[in-house]
Each structure stands twice: as C-alpha cells, then as structure tokens.
Residue, then its C-alpha position, 0 to 999 in steps of 0.5 A: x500500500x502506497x503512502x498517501x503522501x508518496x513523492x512528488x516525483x510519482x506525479x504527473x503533472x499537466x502543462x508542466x513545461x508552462x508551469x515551471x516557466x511560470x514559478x520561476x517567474x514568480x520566484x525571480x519577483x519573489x527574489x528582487x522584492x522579497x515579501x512585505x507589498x500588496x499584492x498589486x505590487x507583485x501583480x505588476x512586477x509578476x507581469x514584467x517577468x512574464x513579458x521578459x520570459x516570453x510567458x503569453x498572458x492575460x491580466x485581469x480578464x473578466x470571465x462570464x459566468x454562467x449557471x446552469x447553462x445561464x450566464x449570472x451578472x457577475x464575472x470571474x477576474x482572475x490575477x492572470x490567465x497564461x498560455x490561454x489555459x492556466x490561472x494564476x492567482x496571487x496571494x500577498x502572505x506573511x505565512x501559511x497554517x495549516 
C-alpha cells in the first residue's frame, strides 16, 4: 500500500513545461522584492517577468459566468490567465497554517 503522501516525483503533472516557466517567474519577483507589498505590487512586477520570459498572458480578464447553462451578472477576474489555459492567482502572505 502506497503512502498517501508518496513523492512528488510519482506525479504527473499537466502543462508542466508552462508551469515551471511560470514559478520561476514568480520566484525571480519573489527574489528582487522579497515579501512585505500588496499584492498589486507583485501583480505588476509578476507581469514584467512574464513579458521578459516570453510567458503569453492575460491580466485581469473578466470571465462570464454562467449557471446552469445561464450566464449570472457577475464575472470571474482572475490575477492572470497564461498560455490561454492556466490561472494564476496571487496571494500577498506573511505565512501559511495549516
């Protein structure tokens, strides 16, 4: 019986090409600032990165909704969509519990 928490390495991972490309550009903004901003701050400089490394992206799209196949009026905006098919959302923490 396999633990429930076996290696990460075990995984398989979608988009995993475009997801390494997209934490190491959170970890070069990470690098520079360090914590302690807004989070539009990082919303900012996470987009420079993702123009620099070539990474497509969308900032702030407004995304319909829509419920039970009837679109509602309010819409998704999520921090980025990149190569048409990833969401990207921010979170400006000091730490994490469990």
């Amino acid at each position: 019986m396999k633990d429930k928490n076996h290696n990460i390495q075990d995984k398989e991972f979608i988009f995993k090409d475009e997801g390494y490309r997209i934490i190491g550009a959170c970890f070069e903004v990470y690098k520079e600032l360090g914590n302690g901003y807004l989070e539009s701050v990082y919303l900012e400089c996470l987009a420079i990165e993702f123009k620099n490394g070539e990474i497509p992206f969308k900032q702030q799209p407004q995304l319909r909704i829509n419920y039970k196949e009837q679109p509602i009026s309010q819409y998704y905006v999520p921090d980025f969509i990149c190569f048409d098919k990833i969401i990207v959302e921010l979170k400006a923490i000091s730490n994490i519990c469990d």
